[in-house]
Biotite code that builds the C-alpha atoms (Angstrom):
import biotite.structure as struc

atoms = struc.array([
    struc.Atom([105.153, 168.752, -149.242], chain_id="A", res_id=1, res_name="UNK", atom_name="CA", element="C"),
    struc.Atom([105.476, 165.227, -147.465], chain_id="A", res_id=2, res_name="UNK", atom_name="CA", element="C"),
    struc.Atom([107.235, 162.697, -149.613], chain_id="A", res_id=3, res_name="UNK", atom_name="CA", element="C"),
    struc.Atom([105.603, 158.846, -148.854], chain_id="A", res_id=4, res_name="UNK", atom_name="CA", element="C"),
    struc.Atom([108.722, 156.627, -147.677], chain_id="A", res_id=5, res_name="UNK", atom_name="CA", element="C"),
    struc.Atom([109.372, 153.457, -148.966], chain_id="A", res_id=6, res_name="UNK", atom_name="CA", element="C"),
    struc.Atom([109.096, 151.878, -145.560], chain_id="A", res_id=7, res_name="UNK", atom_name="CA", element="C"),
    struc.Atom([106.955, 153.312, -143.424], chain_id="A", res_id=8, res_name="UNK", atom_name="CA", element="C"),
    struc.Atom([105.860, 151.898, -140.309], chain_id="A", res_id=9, res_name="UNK", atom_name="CA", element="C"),
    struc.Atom([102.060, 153.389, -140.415], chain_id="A", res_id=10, res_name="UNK", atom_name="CA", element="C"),
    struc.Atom([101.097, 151.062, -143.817], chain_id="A", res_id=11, res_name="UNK", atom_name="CA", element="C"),
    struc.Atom([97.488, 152.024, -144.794], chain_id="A", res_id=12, res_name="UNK", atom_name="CA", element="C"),
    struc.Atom([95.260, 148.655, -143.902], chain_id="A", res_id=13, res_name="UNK", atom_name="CA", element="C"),
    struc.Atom([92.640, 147.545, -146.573], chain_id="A", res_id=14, res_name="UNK", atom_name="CA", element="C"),
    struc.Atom([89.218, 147.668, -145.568], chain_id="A", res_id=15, res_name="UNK", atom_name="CA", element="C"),
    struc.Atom([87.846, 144.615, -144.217], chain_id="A", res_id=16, res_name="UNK", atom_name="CA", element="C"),
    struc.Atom([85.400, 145.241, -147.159], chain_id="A", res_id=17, res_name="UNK", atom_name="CA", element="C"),
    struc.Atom([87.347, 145.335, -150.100], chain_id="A", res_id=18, res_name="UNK", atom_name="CA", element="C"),
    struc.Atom([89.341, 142.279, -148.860], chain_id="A", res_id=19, res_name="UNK", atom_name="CA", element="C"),
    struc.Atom([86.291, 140.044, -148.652], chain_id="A", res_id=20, res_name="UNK", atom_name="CA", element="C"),
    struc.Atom([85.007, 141.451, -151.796], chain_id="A", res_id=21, res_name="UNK", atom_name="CA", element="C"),
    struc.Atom([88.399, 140.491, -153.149], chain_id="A", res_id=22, res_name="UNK", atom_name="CA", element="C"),
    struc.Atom([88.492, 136.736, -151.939], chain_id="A", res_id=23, res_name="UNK", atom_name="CA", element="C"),
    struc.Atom([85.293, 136.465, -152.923], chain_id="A", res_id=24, res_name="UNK", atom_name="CA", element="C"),
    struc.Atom([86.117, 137.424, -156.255], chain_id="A", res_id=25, res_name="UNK", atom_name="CA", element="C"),
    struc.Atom([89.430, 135.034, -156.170], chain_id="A", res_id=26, res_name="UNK", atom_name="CA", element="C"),
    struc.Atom([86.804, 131.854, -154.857], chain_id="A", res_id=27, res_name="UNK", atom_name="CA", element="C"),
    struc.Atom([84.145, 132.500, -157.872], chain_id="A", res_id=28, res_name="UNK", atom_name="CA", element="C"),
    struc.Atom([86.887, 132.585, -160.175], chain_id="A", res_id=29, res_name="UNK", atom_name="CA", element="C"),
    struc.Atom([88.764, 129.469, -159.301], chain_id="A", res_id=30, res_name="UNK", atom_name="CA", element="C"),
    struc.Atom([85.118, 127.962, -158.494], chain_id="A", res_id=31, res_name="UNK", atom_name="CA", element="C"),
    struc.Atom([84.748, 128.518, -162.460], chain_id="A", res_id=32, res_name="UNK", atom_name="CA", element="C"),
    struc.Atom([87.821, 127.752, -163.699], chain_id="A", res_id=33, res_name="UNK", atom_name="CA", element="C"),
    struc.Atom([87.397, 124.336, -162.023], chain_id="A", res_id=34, res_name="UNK", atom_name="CA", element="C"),
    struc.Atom([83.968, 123.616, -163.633], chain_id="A", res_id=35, res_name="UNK", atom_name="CA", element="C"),
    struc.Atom([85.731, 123.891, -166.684], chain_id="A", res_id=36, res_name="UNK", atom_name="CA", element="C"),
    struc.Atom([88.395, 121.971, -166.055], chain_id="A", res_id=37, res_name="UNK", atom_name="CA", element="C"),
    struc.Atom([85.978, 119.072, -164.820], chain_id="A", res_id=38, res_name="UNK", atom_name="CA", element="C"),
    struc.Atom([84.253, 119.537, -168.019], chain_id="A", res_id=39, res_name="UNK", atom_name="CA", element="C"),
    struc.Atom([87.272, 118.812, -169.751], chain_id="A", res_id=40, res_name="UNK", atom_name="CA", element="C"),
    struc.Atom([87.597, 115.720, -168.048], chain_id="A", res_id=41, res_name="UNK", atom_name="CA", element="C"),
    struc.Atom([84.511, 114.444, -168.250], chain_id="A", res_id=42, res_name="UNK", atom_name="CA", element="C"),
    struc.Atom([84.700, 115.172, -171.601], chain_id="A", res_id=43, res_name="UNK", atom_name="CA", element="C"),
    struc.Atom([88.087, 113.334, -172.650], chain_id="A", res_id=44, res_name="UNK", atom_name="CA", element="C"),
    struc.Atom([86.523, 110.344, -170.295], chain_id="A", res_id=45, res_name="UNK", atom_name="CA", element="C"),
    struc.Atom([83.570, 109.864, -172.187], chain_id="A", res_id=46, res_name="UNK", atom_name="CA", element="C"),
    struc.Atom([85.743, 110.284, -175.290], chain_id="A", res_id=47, res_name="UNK", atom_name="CA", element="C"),
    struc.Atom([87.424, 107.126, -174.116], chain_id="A", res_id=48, res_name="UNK", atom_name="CA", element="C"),
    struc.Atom([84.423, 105.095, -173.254], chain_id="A", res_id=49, res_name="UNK", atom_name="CA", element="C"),
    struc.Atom([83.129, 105.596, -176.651], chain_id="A", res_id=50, res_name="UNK", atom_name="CA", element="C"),
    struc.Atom([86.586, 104.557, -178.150], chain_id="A", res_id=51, res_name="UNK", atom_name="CA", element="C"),
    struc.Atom([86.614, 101.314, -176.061], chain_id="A", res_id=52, res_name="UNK", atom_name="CA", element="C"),
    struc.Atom([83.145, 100.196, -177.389], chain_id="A", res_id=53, res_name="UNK", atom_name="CA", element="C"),
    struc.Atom([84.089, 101.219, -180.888], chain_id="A", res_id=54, res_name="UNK", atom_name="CA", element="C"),
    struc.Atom([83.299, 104.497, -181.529], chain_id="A", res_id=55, res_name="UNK", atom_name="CA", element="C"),
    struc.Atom([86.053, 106.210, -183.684], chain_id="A", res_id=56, res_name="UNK", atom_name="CA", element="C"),
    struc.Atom([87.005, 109.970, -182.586], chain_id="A", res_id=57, res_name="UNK", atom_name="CA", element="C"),
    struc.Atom([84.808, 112.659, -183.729], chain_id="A", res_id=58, res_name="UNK", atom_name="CA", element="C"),
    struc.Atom([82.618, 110.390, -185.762], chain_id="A", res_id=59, res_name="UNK", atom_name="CA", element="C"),
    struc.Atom([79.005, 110.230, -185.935], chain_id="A", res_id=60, res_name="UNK", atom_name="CA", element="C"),
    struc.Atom([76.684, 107.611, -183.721], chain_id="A", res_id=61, res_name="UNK", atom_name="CA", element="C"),
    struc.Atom([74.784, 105.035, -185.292], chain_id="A", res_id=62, res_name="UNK", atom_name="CA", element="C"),
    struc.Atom([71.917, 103.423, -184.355], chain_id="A", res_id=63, res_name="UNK", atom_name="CA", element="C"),
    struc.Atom([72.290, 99.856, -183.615], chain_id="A", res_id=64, res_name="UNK", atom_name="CA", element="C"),
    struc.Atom([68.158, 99.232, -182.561], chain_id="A", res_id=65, res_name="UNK", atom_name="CA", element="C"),
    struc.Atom([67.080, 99.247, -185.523], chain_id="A", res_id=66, res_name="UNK", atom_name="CA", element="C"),
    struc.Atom([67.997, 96.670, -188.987], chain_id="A", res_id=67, res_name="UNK", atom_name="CA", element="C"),
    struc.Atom([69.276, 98.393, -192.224], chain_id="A", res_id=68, res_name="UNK", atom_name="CA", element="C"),
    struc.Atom([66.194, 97.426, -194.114], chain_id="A", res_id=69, res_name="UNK", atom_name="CA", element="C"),
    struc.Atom([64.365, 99.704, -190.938], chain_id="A", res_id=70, res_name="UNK", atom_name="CA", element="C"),
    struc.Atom([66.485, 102.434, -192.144], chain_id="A", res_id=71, res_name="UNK", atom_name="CA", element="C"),
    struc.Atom([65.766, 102.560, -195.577], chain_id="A", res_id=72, res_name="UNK", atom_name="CA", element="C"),
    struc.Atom([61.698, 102.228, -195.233], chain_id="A", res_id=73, res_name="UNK", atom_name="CA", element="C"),
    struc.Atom([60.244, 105.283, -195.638], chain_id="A", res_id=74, res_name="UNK", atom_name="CA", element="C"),
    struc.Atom([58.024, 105.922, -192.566], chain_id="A", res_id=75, res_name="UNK", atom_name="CA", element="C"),
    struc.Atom([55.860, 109.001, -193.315], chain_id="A", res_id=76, res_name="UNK", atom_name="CA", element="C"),
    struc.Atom([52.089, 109.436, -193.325], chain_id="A", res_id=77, res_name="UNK", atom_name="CA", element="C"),
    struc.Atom([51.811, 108.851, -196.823], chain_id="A", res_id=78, res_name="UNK", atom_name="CA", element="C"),
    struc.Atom([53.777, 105.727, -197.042], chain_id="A", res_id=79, res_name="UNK", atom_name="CA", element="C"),
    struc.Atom([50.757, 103.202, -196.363], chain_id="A", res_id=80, res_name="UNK", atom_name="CA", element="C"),
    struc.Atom([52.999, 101.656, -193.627], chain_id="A", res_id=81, res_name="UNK", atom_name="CA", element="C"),
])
């Protein structure tokens, strides 16, 4: 029986296969993990646009086209309106 040495000069090479499949891998990954990240950003910098024109964090939009007495018609087929 042939014991495997700890530092043998015959190393076994990877196939040129299996390391493109692997970097491949490794680019799709970090290619994803990226997008997120830029996601993140984006999100936090729209976050701060919406701060600077008065928007308060995590609160809901309102409409500013239209007047409050707008709002509070009733605009349904069966209003007569």
């Amino acid at each position: 029986m042939k014991l495997p040495l700890p530092f043998r000069r015959d190393r076994p090479i990877i196939p040129s296969a299996n390391a493109q499949d692997h970097a491949e891998r490794l680019i799709a990954e970090s290619l994803r993990m990226l997008g997120q990240v830029c996601s993140k950003v984006a999100d936090a910098i729209e976050a701060q646009r919406l701060e600077r024109q008065g928007y308060a964090h995590n609160s809901y939009l309102r409409r500013l086209d239209l007047d409050e007495d707008d709002a509070k018609k009733p605009s349904g087929p069966g209003t007569g309106g």
